[in-house]
C-alpha positions, 0 to 999 in steps of 0.5 A, a space after each residue: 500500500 502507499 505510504 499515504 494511504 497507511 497513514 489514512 489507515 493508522 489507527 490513534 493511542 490514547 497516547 497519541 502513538 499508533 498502535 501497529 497491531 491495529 494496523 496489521 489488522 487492516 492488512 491482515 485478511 481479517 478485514 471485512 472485504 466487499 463480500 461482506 458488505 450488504 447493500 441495499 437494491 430495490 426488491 424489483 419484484 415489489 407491488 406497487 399498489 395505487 391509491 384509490 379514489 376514497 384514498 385521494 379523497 381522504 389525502 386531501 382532507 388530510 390536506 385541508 385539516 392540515 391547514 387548520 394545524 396551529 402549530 404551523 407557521 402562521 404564513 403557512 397556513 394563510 397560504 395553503 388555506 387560500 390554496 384549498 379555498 381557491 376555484 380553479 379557472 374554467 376555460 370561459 374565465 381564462 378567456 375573459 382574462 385573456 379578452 381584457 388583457 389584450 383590451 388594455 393592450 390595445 388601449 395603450 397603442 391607441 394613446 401612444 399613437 396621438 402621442 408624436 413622439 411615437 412617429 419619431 421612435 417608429 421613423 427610427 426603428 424602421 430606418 435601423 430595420 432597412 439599413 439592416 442593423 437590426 433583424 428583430 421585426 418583431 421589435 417593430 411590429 406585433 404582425 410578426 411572431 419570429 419564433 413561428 413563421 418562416 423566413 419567407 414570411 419574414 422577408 415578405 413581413 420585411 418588405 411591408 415594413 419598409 414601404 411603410 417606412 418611406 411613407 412614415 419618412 414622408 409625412 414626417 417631412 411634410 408635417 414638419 414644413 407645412 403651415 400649422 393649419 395642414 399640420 393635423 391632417 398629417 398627424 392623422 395619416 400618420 396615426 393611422 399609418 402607426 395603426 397599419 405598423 402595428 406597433 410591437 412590446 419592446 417599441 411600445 415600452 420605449 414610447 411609455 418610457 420616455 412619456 415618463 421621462 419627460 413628464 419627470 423632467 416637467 415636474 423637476 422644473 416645476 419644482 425647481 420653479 417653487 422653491 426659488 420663488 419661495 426664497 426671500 425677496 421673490 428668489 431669482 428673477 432672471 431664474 424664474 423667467 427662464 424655467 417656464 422657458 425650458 418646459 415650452 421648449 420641452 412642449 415644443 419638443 414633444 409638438 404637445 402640451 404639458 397637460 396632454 402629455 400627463 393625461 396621456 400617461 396617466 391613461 396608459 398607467 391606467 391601462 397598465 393596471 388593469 393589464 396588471 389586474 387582469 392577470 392577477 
């Protein structure tokens, strides 16, 4: 045996030596060789009996009495109570949830299309898709699930969007250099135009995120604007006159009020709690 397999095997004295006749023990042919050993198998031969149904009944209200045990944590026992008291869903519940689920999606694609930012972040993602620097057409549009269909049906899907594009570039050119009065009736071509893209998640997330971002940027103005008019003498003027400034140019920005933009997002939060209700 190797050295270091003797030292695994030295048995201690009470003395802190080794005692060699113990060691001359594990190599003597008195020591228990793998024969000897019993080692457990599954007895293959075994019935497996199933429980019937008066024994699931019985399981279960098992179950149910074990939730009433006061010696269970109290978190427990409120779960497994609300478990066993809680109606499974019938396939016309799962329905309904699934009807309101897709309504308040749809509500949030038809606020975000009067919103102007959204023509400009759609104007981009299609530009990016032409020029071939992205390959997610799902990204864009909710026509399209890439994961489903072919690549014949994504080039085809491709195509549509890119005609869709240049009419998007278009009426944004447009909008921006005819005179106010024709100004609405380009912002109509396009709503309908973004109805036409169908407007995919990831884009619809990216529009409402930056709703908020401005909205948080007003409000840090406006706060701002309150507390230097409350600092003595009327705080500083020339301060004053330049905040209301910034937030019409962030108006300007968005081509839309402050107020229309917060009704705007308070709609979609809306809408997203009850996206949120739906599935709870």
């Amino acid at each position: 045996m190797p050295e270091k397999g003797k030292d695994v095997f030295q048995f201690p004295l009470v003395d802190g030596g080794y005692d060699d006749k113990s060691k001359d023990s594990i190599n003597s042919d008195e020591a228990p060789g793998t024969d000897e050993i019993e080692f457990l198998s599954p007895d293959c031969d075994a019935e497996i009996v199933l429980a019937d149904n008066d024994n699931i009944e019985q399981i279960l209200q098992d179950e149910i009495e074990s939730a009433q045990n006061p010696t269970l944590p109290d978190p427990t026992k409120h779960y497994i109570k609300e478990m066993v008291n809680m109606a499974l869903l019938t396939r016309e519940d799962e329905k309904e949830i699934a009807i309101r689920i897709e309504k308040s999606k749809e509500e949030i694609k038809r606020i975000i299309i009067s919103f102007p930012e959204t023509f400009r972040e759609l104007h981009q993602a299609l530009k990016n898709l032409n020029a071939s620097r992205t390959n997610k057409i799902s990204d864009i549009t909710d026509a399209v699930d890439e994961d489903e269909e072919d690549d014949q049906t994504l080039e085809i899907q491709k195509k549509r969007l890119s005609v869709l594009f240049k009419r998007l570039d278009t009426l944004l050119k447009e909008h921006e250099t005819c005179e106010r009065k024709n100004k609405n009736r380009y912002l109509k071509e396009m709503e309908a135009l973004v109805l036409e893209i169908n407007p995919g998640k990831k884009i619809i997330e990216k529009i409402v995120r930056k709703m908020k971002r401005y909205v948080e940027k007003v409000e840090k103005l406006e706060e701002e604007f309150k507390v230097t008019k409350s600092i003595i003498n009327g705080g500083n003027k020339k301060l004053l006159s330049v905040i209301p400034k910034k937030i019409k140019k962030i108006e300007e920005e968005i081509d839309m009020s402050i107020s229309d933009l917060r009704s705007h997002l308070e709609r979609v939060e809306a809408a997203e709690k009850g996206c949120a209700h739906a599935k709870n």
